[in-house]
C-alpha atoms as an extended CHARMM CRD file, in Angstrom:
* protein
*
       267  EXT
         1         1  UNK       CA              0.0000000000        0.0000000000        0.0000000000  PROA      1               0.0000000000
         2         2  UNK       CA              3.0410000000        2.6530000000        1.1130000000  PROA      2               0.0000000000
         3         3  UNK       CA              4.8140000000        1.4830000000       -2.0640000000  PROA      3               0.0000000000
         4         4  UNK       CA              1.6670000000        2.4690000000       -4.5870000000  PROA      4               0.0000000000
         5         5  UNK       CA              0.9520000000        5.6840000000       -2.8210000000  PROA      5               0.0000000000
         6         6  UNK       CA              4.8260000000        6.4960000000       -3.3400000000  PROA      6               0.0000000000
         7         7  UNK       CA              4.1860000000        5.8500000000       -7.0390000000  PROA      7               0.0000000000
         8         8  UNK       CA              1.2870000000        7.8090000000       -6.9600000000  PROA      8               0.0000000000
         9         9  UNK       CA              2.3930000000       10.6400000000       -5.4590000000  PROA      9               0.0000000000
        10        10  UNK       CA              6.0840000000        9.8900000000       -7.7140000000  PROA      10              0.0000000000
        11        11  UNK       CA              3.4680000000       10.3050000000      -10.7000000000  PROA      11              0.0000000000
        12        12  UNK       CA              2.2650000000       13.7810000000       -9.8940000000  PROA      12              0.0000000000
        13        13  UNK       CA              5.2550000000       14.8360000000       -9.6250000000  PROA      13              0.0000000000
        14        14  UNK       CA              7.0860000000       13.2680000000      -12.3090000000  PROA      14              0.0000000000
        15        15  UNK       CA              4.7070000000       12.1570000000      -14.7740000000  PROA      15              0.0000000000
        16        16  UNK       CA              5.3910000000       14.7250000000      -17.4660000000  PROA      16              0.0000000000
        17        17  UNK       CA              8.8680000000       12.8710000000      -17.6990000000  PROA      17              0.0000000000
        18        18  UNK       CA              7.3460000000       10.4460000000      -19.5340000000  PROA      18              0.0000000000
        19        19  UNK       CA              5.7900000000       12.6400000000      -22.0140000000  PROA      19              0.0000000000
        20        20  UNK       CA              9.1150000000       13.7870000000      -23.6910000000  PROA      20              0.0000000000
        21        21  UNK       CA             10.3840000000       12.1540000000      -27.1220000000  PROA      21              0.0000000000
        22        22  UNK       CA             13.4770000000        9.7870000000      -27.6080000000  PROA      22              0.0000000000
        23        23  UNK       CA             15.8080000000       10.2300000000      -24.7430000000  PROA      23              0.0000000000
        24        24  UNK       CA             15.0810000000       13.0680000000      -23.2560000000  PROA      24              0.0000000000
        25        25  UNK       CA             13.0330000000       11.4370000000      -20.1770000000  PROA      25              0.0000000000
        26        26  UNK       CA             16.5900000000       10.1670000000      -19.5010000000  PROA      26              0.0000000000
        27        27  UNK       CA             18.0350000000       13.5690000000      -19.7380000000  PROA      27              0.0000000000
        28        28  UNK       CA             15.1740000000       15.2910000000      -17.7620000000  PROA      28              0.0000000000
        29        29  UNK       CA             15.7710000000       12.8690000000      -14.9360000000  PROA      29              0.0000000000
        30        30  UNK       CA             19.4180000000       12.8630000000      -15.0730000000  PROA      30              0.0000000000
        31        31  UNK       CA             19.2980000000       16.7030000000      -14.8990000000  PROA      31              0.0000000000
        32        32  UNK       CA             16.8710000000       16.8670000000      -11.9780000000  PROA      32              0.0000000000
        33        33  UNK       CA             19.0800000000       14.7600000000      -10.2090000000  PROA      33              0.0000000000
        34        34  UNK       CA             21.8070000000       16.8670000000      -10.7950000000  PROA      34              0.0000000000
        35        35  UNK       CA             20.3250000000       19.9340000000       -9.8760000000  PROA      35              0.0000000000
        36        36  UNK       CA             18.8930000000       18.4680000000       -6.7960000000  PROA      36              0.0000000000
        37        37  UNK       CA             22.3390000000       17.3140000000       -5.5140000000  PROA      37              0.0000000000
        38        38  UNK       CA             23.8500000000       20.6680000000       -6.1170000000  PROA      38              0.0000000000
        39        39  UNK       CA             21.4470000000       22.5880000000       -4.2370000000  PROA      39              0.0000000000
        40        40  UNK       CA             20.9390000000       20.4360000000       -1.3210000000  PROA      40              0.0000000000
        41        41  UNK       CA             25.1230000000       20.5450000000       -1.2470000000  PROA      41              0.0000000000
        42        42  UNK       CA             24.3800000000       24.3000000000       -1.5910000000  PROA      42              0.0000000000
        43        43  UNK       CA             22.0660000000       25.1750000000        1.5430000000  PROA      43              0.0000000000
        44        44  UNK       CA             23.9080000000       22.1160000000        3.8690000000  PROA      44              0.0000000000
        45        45  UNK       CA             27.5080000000       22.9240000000        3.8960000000  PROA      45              0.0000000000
        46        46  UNK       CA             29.3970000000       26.1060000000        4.6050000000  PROA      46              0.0000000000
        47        47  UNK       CA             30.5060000000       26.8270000000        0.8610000000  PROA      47              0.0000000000
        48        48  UNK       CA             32.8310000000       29.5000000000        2.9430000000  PROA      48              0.0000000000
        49        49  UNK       CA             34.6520000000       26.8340000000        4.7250000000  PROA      49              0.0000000000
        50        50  UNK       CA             34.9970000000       23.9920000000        1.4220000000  PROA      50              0.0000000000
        51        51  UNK       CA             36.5210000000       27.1990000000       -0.2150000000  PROA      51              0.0000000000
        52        52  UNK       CA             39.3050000000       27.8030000000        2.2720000000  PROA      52              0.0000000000
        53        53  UNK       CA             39.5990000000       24.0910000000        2.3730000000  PROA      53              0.0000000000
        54        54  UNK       CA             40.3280000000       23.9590000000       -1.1240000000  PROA      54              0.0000000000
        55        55  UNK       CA             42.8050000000       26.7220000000       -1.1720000000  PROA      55              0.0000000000
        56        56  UNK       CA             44.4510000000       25.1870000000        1.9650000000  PROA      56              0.0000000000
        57        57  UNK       CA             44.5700000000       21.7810000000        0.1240000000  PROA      57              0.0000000000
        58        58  UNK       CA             46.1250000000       23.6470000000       -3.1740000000  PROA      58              0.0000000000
        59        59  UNK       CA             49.2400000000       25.3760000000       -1.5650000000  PROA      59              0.0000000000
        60        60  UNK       CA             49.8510000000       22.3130000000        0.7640000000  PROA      60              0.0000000000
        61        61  UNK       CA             50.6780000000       20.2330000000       -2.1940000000  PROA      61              0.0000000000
        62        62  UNK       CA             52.7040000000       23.0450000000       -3.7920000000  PROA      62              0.0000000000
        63        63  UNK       CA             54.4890000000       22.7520000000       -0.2960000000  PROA      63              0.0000000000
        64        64  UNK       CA             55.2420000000       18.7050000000       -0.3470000000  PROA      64              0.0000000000
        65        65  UNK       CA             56.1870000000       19.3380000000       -3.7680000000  PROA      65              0.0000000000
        66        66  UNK       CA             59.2710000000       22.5630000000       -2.4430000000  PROA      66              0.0000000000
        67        67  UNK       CA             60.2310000000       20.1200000000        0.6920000000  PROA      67              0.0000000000
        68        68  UNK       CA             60.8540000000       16.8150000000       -1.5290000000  PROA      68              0.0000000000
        69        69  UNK       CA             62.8620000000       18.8480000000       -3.7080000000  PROA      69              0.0000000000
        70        70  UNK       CA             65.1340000000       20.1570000000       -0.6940000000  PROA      70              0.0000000000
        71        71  UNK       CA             64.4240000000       16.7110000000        0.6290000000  PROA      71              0.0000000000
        72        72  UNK       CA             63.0580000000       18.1800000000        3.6900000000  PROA      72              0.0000000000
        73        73  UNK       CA             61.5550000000       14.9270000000        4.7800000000  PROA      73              0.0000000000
        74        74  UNK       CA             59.8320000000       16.3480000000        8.2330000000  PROA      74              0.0000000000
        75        75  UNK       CA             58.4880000000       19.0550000000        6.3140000000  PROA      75              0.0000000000
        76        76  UNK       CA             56.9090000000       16.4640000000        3.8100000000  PROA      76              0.0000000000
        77        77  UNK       CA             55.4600000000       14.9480000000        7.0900000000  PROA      77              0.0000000000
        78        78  UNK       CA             54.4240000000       17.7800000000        8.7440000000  PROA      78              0.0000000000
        79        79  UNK       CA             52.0570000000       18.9700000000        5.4030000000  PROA      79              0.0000000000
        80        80  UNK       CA             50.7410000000       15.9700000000        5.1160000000  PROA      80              0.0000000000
        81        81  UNK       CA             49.2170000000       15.7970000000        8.4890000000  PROA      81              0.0000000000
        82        82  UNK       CA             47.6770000000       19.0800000000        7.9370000000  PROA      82              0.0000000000
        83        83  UNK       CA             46.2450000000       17.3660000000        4.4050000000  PROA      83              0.0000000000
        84        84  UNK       CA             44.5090000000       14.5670000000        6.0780000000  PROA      84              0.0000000000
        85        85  UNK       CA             43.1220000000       17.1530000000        8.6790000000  PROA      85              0.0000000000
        86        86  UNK       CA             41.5510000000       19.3040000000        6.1940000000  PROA      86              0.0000000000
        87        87  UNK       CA             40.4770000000       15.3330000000        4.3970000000  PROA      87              0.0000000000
        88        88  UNK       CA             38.7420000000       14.8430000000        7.8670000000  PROA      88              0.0000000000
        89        89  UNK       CA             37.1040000000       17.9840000000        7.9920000000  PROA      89              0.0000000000
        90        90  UNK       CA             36.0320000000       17.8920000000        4.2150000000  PROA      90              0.0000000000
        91        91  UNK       CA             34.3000000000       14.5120000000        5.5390000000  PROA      91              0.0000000000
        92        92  UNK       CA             32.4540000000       16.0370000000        8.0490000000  PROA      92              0.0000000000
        93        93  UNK       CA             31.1720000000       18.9850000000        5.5720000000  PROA      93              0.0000000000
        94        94  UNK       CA             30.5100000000       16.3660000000        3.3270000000  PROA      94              0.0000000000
        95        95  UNK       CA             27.9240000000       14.1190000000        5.2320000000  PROA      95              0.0000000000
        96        96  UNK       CA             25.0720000000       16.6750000000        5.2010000000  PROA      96              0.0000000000
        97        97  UNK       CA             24.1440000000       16.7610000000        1.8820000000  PROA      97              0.0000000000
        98        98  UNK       CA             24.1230000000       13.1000000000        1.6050000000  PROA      98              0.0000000000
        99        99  UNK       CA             21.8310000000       12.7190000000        4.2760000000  PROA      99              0.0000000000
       100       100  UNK       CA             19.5300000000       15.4250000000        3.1010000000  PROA      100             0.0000000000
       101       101  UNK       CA             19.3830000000       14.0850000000       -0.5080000000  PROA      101             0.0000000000
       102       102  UNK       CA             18.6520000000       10.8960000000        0.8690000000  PROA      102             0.0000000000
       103       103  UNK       CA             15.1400000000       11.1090000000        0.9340000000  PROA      103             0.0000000000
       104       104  UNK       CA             14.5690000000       12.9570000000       -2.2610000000  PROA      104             0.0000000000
       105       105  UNK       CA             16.7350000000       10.9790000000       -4.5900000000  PROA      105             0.0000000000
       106       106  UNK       CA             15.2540000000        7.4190000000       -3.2310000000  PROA      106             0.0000000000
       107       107  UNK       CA             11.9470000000        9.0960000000       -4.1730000000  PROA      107             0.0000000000
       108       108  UNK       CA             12.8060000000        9.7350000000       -7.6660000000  PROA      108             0.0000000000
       109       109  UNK       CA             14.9420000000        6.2740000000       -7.9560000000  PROA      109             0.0000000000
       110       110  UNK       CA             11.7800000000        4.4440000000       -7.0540000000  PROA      110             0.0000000000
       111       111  UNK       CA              9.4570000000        6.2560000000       -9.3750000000  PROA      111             0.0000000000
       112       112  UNK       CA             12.0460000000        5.5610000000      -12.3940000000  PROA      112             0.0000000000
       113       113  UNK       CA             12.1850000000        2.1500000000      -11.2080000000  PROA      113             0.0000000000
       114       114  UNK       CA              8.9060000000        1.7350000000      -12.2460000000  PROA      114             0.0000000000
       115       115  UNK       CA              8.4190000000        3.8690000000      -14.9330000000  PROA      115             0.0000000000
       116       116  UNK       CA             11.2370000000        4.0070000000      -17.0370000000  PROA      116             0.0000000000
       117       117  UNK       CA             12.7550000000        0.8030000000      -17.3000000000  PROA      117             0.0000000000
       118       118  UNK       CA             10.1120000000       -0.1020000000      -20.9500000000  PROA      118             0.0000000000
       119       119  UNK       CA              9.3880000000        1.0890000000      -23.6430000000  PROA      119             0.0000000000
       120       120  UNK       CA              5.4660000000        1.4980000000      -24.9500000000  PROA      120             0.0000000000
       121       121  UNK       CA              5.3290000000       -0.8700000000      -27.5540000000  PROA      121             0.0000000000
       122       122  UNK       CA              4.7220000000        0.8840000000      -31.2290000000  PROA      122             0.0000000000
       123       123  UNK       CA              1.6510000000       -0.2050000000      -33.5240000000  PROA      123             0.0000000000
       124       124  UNK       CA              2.6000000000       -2.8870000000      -35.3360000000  PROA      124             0.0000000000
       125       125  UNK       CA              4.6230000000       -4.8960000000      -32.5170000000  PROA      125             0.0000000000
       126       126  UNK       CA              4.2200000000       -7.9840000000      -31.7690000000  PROA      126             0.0000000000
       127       127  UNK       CA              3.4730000000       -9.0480000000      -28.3020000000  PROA      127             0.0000000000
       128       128  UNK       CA              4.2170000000      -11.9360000000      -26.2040000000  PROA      128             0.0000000000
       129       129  UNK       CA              1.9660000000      -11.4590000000      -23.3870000000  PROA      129             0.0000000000
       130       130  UNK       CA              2.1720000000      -14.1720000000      -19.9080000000  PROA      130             0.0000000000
       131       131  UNK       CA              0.0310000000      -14.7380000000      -17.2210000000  PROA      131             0.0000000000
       132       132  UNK       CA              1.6980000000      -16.8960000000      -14.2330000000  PROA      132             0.0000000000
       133       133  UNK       CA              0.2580000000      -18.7450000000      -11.4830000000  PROA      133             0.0000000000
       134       134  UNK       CA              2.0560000000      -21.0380000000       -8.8990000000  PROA      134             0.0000000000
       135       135  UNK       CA              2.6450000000      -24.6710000000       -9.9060000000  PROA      135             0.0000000000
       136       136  UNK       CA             -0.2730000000      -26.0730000000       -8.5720000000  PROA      136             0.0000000000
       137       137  UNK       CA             -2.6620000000      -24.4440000000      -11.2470000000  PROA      137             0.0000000000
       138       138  UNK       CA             -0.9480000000      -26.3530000000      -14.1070000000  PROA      138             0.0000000000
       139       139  UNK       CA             -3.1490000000      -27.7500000000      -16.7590000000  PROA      139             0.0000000000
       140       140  UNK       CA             -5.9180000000      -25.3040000000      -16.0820000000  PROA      140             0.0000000000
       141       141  UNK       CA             -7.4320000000      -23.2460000000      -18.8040000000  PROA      141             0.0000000000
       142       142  UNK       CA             -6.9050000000      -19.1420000000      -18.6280000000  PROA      142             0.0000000000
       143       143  UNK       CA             -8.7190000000      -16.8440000000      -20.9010000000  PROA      143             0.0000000000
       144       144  UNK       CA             -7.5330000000      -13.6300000000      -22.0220000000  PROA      144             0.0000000000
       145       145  UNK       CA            -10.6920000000      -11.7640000000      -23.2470000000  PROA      145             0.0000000000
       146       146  UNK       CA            -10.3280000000      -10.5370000000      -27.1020000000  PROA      146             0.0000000000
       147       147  UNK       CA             -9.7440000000       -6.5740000000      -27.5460000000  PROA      147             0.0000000000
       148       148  UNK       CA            -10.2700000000       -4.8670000000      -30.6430000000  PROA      148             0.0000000000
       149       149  UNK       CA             -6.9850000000       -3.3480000000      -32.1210000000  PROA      149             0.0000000000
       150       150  UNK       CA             -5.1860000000       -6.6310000000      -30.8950000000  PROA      150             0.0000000000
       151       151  UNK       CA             -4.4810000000       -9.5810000000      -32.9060000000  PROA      151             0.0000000000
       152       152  UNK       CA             -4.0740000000      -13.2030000000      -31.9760000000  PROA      152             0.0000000000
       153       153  UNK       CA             -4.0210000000      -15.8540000000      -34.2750000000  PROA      153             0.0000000000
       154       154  UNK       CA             -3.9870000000      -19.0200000000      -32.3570000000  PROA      154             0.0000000000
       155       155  UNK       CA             -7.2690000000      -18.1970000000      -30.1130000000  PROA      155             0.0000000000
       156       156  UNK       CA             -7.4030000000      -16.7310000000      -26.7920000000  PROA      156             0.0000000000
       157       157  UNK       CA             -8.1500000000      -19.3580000000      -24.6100000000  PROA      157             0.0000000000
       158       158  UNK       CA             -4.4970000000      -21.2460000000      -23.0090000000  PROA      158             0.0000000000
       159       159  UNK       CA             -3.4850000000      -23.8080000000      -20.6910000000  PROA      159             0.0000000000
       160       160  UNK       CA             -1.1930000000      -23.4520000000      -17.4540000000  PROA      160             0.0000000000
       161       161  UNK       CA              1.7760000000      -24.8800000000      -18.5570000000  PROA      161             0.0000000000
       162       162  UNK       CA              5.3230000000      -25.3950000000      -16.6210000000  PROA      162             0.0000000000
       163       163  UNK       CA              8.3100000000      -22.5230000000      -16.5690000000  PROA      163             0.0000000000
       164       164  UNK       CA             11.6610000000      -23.9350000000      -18.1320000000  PROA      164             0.0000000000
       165       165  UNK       CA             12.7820000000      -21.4880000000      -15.6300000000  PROA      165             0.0000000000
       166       166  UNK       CA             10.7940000000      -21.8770000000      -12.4400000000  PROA      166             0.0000000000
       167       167  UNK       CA              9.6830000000      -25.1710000000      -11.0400000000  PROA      167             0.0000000000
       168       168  UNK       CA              7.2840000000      -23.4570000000       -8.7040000000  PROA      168             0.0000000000
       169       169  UNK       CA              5.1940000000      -21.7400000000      -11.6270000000  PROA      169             0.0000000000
       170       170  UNK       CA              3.6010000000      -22.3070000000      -14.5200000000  PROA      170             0.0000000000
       171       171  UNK       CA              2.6690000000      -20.0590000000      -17.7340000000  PROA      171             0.0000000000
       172       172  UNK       CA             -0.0530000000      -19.1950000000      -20.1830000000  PROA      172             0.0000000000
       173       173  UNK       CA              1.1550000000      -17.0700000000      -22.9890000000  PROA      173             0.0000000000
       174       174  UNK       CA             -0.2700000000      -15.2650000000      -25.9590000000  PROA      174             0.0000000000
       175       175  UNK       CA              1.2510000000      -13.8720000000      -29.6670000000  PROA      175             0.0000000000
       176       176  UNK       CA             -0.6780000000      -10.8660000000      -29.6840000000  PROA      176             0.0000000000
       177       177  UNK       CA              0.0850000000       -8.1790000000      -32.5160000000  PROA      177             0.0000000000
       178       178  UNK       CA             -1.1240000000       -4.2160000000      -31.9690000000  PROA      178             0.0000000000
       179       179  UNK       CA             -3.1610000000       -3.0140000000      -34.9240000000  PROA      179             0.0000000000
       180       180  UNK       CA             -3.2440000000        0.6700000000      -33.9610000000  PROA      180             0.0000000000
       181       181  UNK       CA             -2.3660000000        2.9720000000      -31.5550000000  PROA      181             0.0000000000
       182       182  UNK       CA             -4.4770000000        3.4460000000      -28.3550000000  PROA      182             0.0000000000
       183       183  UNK       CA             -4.7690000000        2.5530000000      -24.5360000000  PROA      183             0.0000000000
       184       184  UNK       CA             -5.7450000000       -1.0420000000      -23.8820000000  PROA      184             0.0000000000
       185       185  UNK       CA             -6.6240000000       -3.2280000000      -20.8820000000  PROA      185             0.0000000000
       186       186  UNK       CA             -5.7380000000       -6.9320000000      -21.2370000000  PROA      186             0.0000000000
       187       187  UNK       CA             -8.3570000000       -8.8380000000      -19.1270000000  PROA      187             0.0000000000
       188       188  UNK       CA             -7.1080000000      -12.3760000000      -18.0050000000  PROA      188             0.0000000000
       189       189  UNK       CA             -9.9480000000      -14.6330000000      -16.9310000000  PROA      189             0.0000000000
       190       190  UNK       CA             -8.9130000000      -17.4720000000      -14.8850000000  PROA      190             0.0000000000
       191       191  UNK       CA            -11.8140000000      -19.4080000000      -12.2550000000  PROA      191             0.0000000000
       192       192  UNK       CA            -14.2170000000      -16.5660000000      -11.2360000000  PROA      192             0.0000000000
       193       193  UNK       CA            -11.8890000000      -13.5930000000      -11.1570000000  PROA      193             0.0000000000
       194       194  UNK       CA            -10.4140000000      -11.1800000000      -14.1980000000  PROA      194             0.0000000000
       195       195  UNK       CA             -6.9580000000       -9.5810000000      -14.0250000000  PROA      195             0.0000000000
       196       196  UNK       CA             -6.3110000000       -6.4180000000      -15.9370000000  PROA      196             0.0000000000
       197       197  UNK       CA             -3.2120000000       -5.4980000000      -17.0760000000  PROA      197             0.0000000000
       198       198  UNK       CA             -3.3780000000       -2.2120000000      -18.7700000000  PROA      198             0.0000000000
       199       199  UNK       CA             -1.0100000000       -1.7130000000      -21.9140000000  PROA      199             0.0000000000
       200       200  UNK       CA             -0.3870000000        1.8210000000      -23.4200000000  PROA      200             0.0000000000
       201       201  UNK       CA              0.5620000000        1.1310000000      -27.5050000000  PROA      201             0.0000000000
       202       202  UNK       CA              1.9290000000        4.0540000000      -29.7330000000  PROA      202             0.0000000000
       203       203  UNK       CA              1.8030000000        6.6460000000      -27.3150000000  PROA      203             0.0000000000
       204       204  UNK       CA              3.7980000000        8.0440000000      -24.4970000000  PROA      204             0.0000000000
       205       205  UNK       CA              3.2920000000        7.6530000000      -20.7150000000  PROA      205             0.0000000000
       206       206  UNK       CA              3.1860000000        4.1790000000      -19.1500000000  PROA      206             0.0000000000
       207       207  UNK       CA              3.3070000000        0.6720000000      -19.7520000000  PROA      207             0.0000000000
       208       208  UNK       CA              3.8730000000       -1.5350000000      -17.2990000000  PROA      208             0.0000000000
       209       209  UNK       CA              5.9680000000       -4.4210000000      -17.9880000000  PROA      209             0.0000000000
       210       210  UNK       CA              5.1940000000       -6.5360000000      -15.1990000000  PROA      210             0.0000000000
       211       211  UNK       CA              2.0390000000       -6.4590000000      -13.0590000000  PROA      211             0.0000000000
       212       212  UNK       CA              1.3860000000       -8.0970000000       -9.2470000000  PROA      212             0.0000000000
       213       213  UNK       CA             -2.3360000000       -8.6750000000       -9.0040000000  PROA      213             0.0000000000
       214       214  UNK       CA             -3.3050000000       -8.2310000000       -5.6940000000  PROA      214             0.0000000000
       215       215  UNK       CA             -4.8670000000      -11.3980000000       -3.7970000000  PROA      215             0.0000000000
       216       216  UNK       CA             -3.9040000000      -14.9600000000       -2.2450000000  PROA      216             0.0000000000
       217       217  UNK       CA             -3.5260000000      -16.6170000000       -5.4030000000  PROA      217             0.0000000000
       218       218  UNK       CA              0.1910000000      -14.6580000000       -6.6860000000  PROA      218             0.0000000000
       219       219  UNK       CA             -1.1960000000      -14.0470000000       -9.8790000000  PROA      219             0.0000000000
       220       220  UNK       CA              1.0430000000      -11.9480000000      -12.4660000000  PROA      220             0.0000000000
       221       221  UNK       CA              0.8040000000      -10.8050000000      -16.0620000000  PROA      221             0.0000000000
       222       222  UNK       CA              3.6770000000       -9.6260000000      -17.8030000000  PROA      222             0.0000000000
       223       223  UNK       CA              3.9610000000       -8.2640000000      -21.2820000000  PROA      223             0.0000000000
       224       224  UNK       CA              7.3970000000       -8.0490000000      -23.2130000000  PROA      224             0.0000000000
       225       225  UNK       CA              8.3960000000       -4.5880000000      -23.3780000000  PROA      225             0.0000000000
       226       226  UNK       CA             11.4960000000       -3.1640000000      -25.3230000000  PROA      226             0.0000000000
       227       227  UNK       CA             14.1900000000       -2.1120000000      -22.5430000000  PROA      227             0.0000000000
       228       228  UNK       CA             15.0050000000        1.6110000000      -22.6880000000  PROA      228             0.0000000000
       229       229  UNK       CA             17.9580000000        2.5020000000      -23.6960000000  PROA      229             0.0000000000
       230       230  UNK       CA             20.1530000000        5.6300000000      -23.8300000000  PROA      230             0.0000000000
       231       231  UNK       CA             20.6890000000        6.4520000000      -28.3690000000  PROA      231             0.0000000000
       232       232  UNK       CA             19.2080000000        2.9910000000      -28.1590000000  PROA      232             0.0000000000
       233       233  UNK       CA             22.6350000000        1.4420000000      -27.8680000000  PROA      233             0.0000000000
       234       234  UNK       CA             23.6820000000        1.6550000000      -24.3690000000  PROA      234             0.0000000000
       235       235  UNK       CA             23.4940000000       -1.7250000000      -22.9340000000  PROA      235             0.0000000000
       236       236  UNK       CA             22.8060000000       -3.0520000000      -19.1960000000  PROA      236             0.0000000000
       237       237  UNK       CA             24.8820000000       -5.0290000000      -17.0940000000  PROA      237             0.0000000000
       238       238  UNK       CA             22.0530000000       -8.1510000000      -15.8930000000  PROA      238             0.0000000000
       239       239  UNK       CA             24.9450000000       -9.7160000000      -13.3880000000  PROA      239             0.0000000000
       240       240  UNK       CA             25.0920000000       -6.6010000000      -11.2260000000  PROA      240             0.0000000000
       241       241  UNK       CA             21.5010000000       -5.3050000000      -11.7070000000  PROA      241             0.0000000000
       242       242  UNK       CA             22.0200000000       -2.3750000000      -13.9690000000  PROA      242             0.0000000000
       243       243  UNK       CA             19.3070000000       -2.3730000000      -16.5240000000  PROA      243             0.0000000000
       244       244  UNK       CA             19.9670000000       -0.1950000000      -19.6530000000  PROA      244             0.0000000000
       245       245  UNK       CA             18.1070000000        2.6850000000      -18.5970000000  PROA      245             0.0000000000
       246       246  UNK       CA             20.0180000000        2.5500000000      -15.1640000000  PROA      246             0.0000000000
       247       247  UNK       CA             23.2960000000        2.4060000000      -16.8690000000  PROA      247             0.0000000000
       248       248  UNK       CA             21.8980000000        5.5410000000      -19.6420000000  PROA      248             0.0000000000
       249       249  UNK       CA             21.3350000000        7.3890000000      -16.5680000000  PROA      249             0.0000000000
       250       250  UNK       CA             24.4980000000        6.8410000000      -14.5970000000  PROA      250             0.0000000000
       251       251  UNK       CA             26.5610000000        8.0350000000      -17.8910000000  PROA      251             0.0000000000
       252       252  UNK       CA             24.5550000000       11.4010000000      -18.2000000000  PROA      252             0.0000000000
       253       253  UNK       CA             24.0400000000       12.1840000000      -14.1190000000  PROA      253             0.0000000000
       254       254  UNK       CA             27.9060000000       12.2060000000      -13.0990000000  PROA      254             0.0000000000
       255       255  UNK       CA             28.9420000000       14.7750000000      -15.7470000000  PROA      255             0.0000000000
       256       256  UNK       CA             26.1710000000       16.6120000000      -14.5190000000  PROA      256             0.0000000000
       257       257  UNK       CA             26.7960000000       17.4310000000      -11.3850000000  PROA      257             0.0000000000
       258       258  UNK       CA             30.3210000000       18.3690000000      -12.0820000000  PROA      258             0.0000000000
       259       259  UNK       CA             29.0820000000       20.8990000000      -14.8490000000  PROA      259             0.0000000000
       260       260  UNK       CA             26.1920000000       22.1040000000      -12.6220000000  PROA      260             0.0000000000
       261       261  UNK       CA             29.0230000000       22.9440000000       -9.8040000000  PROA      261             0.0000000000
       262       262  UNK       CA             30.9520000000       24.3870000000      -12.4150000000  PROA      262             0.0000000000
       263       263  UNK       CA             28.3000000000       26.7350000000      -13.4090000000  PROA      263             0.0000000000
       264       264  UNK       CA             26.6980000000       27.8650000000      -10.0320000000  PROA      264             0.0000000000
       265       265  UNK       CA             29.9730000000       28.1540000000       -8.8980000000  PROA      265             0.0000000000
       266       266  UNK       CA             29.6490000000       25.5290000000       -6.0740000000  PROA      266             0.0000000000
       267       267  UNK       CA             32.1960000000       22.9080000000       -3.9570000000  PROA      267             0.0000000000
């Protein structure tokens, strides 16, 4: 329930995102993120102090540099005990704005977690749609109810059948091909209940990919979605976690917030 209302309240806030052509839903987030990290680093540390710090740090290294040309080796010592100082109280400076972007940034990494990992699927795709069940539901029929603009040429009516991939589940799945553009809502019929999954095809906004129905019975639908990715190259790395988007992201954030301190003129 706290996780949906997040989303909801994620989508209010961040829903236009999704509105934007090509990549720039990447870039919008990406910059938002950048901007948010500057500021917060703006109002919680003393920009004063990170200044002198950095000047400090500056002419101490010109200083190790004069003493290990006279060989001066106390010298060399001395400065660099005064370095790890100032590296100490750089930490200290430093923790605020992490803990004060905290909050935020898991806010938006949640939303994006949701909503920008797919694609919407263009008219004219074809689409493998699946609706699982746990193992124990294998050989019964499931019926996904026909919608007009969809295709599906080997009927719409499937049996449970077991995961090469999971023991404990089983699978009906569907060939479905989208005549046109429009907003659709795929309604699974299985004993007395009907699942809808809604899919969004040739427009922007969102799709989801995979869908939890709530209830005792851990039903989910899934529909395969193309992975966004940045210039639709950038790939993700599946061993660590890091889908494509994720990866997209990381590449356009970190130059970011370097540029945006370079600009506002922030440490």
């Amino acid at each position: 329930m706290w996780y949906d209302l997040i989303l909801k309240a994620a989508d209010f806030c961040f829903g236009w995102i999704l509105l934007l052509p090509g990549d720039l839903p990447l870039v919008a987030v990406a910059l938002l993120t950048s901007l948010g990290l500057v500021g917060v680093r703006l109002v919680s540390t003393n920009q004063e102090l990170l200044r002198r710090a950095r000047a400090d740090r500056r002419r101490l290294q010109e200083l190790i540099r004069d003493a290990k040309a006279r060989r001066d080796t106390e010298a060399i010592r001395r400065h660099k005990q005064t370095l790890a100082q100032i590296a100490l109280k750089r930490m200290g400076a430093e923790g605020k704005p992490l803990l004060a972007i905290l909050i935020p940034i898991a806010f938006l990494a949640t939303w994006c977690l949701e909503r920008l990992d797919y694609l919407p699927p263009r008219a004219g795709d074809a689409l493998a749609v699946t609706f699982d069940e746990p193992a124990s539901e294998r050989d019964r029929l499931v019926h996904l109810v026909p919608v007009a603009g969809l295709l599906c040429e080997d009927g719409w009516i499937r049996r449970f059948e077991p995961e090469k991939d999971d023991p404990l589940a089983v699978a009906a799945t569907w060939a479905l091909k989208a005549q046109q553009a429009g907003d659709y809502e795929l309604m699974f019929r299985y004993r007395d209940k009907t699942y809808v999954h809604p899919l969004r095809v040739g427009r922007r906004g969102f799709s989801p990919a995979v869908l939890r129905h709530p209830g005792e019975d851990l039903a989910v639908s899934s529909v395969d979605l193309r992975p966004r990715k940045l210039f639709g190259l950038v790939p993700g790395f599946p061993a660590i976690g890091f889908a494509p988007w994720l990866v997209g992201y990381l590449l356009l954030v970190i130059p970011l917030v370097f540029v945006n301190k370079w600009l506002f003129r922030i440490e």
